[in-house]
N, CA, C and O atoms as CSV, one atom per row, in Angstrom:
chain,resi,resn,atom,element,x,y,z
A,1,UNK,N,N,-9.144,16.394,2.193
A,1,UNK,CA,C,-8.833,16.802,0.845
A,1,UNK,C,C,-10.033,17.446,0.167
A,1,UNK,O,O,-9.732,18.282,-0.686
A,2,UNK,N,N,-11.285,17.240,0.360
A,2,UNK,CA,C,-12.289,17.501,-0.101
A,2,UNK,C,C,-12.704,18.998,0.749
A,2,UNK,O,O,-12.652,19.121,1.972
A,3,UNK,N,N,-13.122,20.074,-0.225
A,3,UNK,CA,C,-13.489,20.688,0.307
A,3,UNK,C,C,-14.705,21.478,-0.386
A,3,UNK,O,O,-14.512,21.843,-1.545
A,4,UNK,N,N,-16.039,21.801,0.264
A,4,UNK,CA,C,-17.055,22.318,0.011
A,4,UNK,C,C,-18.155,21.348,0.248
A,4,UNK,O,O,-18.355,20.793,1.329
A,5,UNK,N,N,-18.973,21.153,-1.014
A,5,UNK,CA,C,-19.959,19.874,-1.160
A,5,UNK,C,C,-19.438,19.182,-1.908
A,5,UNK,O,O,-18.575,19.668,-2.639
A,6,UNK,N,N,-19.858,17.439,-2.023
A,6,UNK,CA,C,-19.133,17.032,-2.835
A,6,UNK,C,C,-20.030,16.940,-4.614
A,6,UNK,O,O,-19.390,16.447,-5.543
A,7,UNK,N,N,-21.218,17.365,-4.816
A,7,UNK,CA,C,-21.458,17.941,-5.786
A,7,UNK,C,C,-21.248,18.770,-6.718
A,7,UNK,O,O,-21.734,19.046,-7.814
A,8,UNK,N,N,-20.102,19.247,-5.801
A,8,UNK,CA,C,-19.589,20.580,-6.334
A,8,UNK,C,C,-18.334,19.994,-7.795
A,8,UNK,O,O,-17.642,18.978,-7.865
A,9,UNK,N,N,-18.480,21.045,-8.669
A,9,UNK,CA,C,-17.515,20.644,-9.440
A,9,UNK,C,C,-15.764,20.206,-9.001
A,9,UNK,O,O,-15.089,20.927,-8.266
A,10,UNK,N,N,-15.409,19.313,-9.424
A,10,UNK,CA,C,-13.945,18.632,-8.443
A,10,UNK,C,C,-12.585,19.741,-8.697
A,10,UNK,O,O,-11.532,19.606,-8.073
A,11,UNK,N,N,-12.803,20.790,-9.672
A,11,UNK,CA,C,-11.698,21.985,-9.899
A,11,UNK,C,C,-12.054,23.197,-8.510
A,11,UNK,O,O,-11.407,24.202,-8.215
A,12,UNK,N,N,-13.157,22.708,-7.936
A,12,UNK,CA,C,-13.641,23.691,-6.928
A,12,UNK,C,C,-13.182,22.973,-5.460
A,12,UNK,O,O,-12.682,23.556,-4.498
A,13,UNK,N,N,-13.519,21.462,-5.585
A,13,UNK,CA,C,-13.567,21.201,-4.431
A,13,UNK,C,C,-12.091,20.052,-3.835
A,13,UNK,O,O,-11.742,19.295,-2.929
A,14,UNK,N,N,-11.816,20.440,-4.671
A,14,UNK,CA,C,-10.103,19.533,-4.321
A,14,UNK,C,C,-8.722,19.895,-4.839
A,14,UNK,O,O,-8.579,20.315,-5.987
A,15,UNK,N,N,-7.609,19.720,-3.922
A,15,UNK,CA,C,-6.542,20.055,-4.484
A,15,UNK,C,C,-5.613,19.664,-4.507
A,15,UNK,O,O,-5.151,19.475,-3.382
A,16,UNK,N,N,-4.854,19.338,-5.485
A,16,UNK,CA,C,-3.655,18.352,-5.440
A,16,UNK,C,C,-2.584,18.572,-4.867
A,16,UNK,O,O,-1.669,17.808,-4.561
A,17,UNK,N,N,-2.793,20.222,-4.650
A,17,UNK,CA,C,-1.209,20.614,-3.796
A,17,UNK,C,C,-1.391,20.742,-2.445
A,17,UNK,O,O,-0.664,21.523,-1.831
A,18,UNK,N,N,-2.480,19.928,-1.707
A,18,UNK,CA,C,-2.920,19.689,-0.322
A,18,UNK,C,C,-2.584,18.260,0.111
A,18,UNK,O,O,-3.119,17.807,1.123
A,19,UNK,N,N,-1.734,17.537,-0.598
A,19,UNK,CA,C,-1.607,16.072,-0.481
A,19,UNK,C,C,-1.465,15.168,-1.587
A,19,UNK,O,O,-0.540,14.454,-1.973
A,20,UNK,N,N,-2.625,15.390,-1.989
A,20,UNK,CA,C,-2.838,14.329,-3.182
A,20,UNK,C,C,-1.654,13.674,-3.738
A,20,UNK,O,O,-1.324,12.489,-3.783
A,21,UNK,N,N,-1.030,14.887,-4.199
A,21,UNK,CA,C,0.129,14.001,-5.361
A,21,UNK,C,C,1.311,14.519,-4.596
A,21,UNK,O,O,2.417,14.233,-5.055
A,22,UNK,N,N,1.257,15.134,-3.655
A,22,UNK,CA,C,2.331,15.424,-3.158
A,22,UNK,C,C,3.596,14.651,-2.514
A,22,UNK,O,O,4.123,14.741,-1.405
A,23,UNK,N,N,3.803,14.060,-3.356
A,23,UNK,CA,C,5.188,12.863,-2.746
A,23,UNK,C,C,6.783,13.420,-2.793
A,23,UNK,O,O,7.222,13.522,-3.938
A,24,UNK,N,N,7.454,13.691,-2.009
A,24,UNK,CA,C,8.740,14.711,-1.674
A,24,UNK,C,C,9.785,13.242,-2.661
A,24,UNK,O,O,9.950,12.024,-2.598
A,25,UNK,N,N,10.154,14.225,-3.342
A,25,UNK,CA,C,11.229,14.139,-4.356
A,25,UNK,C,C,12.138,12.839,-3.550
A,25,UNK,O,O,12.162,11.670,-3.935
A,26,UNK,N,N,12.653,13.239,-2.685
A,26,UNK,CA,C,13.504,12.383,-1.701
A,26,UNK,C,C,13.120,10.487,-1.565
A,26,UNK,O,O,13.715,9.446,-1.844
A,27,UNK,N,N,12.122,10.777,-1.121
A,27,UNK,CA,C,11.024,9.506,-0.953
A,27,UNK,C,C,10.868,8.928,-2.529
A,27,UNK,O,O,10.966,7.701,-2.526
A,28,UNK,N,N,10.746,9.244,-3.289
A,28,UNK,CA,C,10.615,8.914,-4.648
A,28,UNK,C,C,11.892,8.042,-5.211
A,28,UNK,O,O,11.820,6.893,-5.647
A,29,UNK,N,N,13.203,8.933,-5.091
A,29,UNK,CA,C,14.023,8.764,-5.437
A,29,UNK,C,C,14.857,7.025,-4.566
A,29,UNK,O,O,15.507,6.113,-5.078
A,30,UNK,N,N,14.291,7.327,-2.793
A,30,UNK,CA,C,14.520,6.465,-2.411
A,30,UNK,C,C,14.014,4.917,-2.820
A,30,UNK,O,O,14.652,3.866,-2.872
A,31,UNK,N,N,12.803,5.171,-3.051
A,31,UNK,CA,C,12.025,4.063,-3.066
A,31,UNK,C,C,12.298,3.145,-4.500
A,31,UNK,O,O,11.938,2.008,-4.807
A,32,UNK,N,N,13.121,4.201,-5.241
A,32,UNK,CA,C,13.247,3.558,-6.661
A,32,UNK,C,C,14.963,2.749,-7.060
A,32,UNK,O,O,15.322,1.734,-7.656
A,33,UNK,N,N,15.527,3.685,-6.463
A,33,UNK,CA,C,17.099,3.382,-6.277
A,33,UNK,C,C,16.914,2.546,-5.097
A,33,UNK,O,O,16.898,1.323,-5.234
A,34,UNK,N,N,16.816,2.923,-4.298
A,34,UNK,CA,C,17.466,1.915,-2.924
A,34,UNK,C,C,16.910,0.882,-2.740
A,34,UNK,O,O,17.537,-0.135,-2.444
A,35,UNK,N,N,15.051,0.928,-2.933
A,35,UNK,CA,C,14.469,-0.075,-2.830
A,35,UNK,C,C,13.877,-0.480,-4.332
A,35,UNK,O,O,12.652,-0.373,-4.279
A,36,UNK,N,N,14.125,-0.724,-5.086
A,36,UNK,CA,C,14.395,-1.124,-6.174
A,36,UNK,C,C,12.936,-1.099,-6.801
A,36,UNK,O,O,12.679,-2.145,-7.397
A,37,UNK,N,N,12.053,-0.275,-6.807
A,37,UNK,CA,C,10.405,-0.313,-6.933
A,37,UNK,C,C,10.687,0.306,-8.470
A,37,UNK,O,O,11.586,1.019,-8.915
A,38,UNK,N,N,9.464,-0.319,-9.088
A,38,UNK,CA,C,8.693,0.767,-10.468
A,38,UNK,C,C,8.031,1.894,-9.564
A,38,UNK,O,O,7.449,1.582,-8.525
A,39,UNK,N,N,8.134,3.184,-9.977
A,39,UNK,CA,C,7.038,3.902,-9.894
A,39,UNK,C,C,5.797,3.982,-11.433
A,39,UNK,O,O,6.038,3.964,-12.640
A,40,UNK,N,N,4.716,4.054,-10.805
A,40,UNK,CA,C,3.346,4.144,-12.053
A,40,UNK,C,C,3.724,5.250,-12.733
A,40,UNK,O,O,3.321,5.314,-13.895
A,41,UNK,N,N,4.545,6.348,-12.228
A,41,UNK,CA,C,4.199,7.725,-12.804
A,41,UNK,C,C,5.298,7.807,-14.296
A,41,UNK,O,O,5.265,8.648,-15.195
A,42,UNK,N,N,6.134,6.730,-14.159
A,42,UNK,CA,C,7.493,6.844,-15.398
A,42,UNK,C,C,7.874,5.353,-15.497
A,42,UNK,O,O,8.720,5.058,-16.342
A,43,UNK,N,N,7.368,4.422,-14.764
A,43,UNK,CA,C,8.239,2.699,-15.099
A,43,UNK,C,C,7.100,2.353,-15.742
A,43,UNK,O,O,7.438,2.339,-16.925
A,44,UNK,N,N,5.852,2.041,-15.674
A,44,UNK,CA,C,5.378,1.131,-15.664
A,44,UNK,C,C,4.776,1.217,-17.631
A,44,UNK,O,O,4.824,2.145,-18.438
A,45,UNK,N,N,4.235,-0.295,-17.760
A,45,UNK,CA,C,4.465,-0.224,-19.725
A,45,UNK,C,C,2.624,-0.220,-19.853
A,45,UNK,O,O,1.825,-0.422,-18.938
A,46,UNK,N,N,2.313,0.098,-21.396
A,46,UNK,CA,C,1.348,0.656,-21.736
A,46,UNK,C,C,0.116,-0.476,-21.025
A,46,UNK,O,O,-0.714,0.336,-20.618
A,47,UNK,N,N,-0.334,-1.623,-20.731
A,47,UNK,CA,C,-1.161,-2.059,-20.334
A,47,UNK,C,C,-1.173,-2.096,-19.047
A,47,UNK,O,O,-2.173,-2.740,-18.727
A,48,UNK,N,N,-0.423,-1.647,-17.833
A,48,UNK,CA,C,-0.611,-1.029,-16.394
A,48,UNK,C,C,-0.673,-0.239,-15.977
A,48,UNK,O,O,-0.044,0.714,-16.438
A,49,UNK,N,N,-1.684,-0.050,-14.514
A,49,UNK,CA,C,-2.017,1.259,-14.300
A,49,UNK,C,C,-0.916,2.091,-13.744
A,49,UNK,O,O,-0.105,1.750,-12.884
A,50,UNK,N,N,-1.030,3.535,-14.526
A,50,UNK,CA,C,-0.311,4.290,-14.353
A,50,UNK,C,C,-0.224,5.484,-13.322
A,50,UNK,O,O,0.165,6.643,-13.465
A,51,UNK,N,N,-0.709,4.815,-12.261
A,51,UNK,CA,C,-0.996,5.854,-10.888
A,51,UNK,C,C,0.325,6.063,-10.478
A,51,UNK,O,O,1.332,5.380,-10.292
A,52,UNK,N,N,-0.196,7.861,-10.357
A,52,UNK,CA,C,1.485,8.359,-10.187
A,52,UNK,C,C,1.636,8.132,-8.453
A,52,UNK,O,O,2.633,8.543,-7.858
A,53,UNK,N,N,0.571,7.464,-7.792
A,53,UNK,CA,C,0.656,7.159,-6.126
A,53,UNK,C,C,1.304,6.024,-6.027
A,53,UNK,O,O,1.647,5.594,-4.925
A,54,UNK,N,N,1.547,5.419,-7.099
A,54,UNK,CA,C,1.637,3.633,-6.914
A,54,UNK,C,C,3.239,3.024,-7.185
A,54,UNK,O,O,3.823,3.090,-8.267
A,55,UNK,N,N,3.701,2.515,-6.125
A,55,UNK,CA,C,5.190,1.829,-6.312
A,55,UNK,C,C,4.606,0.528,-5.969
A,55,UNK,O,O,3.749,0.206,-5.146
A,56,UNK,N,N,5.381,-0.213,-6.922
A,56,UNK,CA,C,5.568,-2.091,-6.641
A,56,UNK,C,C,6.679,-2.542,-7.257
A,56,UNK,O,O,7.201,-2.000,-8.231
A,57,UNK,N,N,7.208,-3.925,-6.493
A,57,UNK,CA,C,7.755,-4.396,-6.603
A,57,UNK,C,C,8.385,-4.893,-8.014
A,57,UNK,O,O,7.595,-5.446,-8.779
A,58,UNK,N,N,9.565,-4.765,-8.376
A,58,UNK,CA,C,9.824,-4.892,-10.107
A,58,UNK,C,C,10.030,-6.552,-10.149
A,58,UNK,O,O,11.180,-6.984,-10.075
A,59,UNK,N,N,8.690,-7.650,-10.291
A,59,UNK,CA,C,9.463,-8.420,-9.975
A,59,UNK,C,C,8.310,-9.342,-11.421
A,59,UNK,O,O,8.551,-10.502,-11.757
């Protein structure tokens, strides 16, 4: 994911449409309906972290 030096400013040396946030719509949808998860990026409430990488358990 990193690319150049890592000194380098992070708008230079990384990109989100190489992975990062790249989670296919499908997988998302599954993981929330079928397997009954919060996602960080739209469930979760103002004092948890809101990583849009992060599914857990709604329990």
């Amino acid at each position: 994911m990193l690319i150049g030096p890592v000194g380098a400013p992070i708008t230079r040396t990384r990109n989100p449409v190489r992975g990062f946030l790249d989670i296919p719509r499908d997988v998302v949808l599954a993981l929330v309906t079928v397997g009954g998860m919060r996602w960080g990026a739209s469930d979760f409430g103002p004092r948890e972290s809101g990583d849009i990488m992060h599914f857990d358990l709604a329990t």
